[in-house]
N, C-alpha and C positions, 0 to 999 in steps of 0.2 A: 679815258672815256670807257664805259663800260660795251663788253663785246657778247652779241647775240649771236645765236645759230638758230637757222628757221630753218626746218625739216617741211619745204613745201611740193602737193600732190596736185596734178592736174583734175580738175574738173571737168564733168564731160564736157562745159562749154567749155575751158579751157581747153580742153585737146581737139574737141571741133575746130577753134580756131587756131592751132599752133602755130598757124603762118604768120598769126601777129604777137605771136611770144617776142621777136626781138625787139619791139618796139612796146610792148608792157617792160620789159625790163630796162628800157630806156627811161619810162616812167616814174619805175621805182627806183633807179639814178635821182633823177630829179627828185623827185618826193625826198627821199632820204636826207639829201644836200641841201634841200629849203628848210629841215628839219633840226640841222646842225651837225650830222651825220655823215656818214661814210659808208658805203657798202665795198668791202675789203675782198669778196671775191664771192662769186657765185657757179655755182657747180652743177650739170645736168650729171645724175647718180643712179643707178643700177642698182634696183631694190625695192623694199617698201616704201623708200620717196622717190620720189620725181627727181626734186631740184633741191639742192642745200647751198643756204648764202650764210654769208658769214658779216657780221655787220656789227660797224661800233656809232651808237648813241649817244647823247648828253643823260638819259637815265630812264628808267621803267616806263614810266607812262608815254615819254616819248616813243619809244621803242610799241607801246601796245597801240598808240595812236599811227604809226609806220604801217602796223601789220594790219590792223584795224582796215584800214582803206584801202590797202592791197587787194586785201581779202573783198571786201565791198564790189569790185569788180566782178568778182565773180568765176574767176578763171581756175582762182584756185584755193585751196584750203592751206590752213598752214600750223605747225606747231613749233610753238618759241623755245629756246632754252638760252635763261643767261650764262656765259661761263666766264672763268676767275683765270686769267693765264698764269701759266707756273711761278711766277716769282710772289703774287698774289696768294696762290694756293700754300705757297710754303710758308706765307707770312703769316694766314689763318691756322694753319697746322702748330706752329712753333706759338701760338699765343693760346692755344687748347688751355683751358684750365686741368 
């Protein structure tokens, strides 16, 4: 199944309301799992994001529909990146023309 990283930043509603961040992230628990999904760990970060998760999908649009509605709430903004784990990466490396 393919694995995303979401590079997500609080919103000022989101940070006005941080008391309910543990229970939006309960949400996107769920969302994720109705989805077909897994979210594989999520991480409060030190930096120019906020929060980074780590999440594996059945495939793109699933994954845009995921972030899609998260983001719909309002709390917070968010930037996707798919990534390829290394046995993956060496498989595309070694088939280079």
């Amino acid at each position: 199944m393919p694995t995303y990283i979401t590079l997500w930043n609080y919103t000022q509603q989101g940070i006005e309301d941080i008391e309910d961040s543990p229970n939006r992230l309960d949400d996107a628990h769920e969302l994720v799992e109705s989805l077909g999904g897994e979210i594989r760990g999520i991480y409060l970060t030190m930096g120019e994001y906020d929060v980074v998760s780590i999440t594996e999908l059945p495939d793109d649009e699933t994954a845009a529909k995921a972030t899609l509605r998260i983001g719909q709430e309002g709390a917070v903004s968010s930037e996707t990146l798919k990534a390829w784990p290394e046995t993956d990466y060496r498989e595309l490396v070694a088939d280079l023309p």
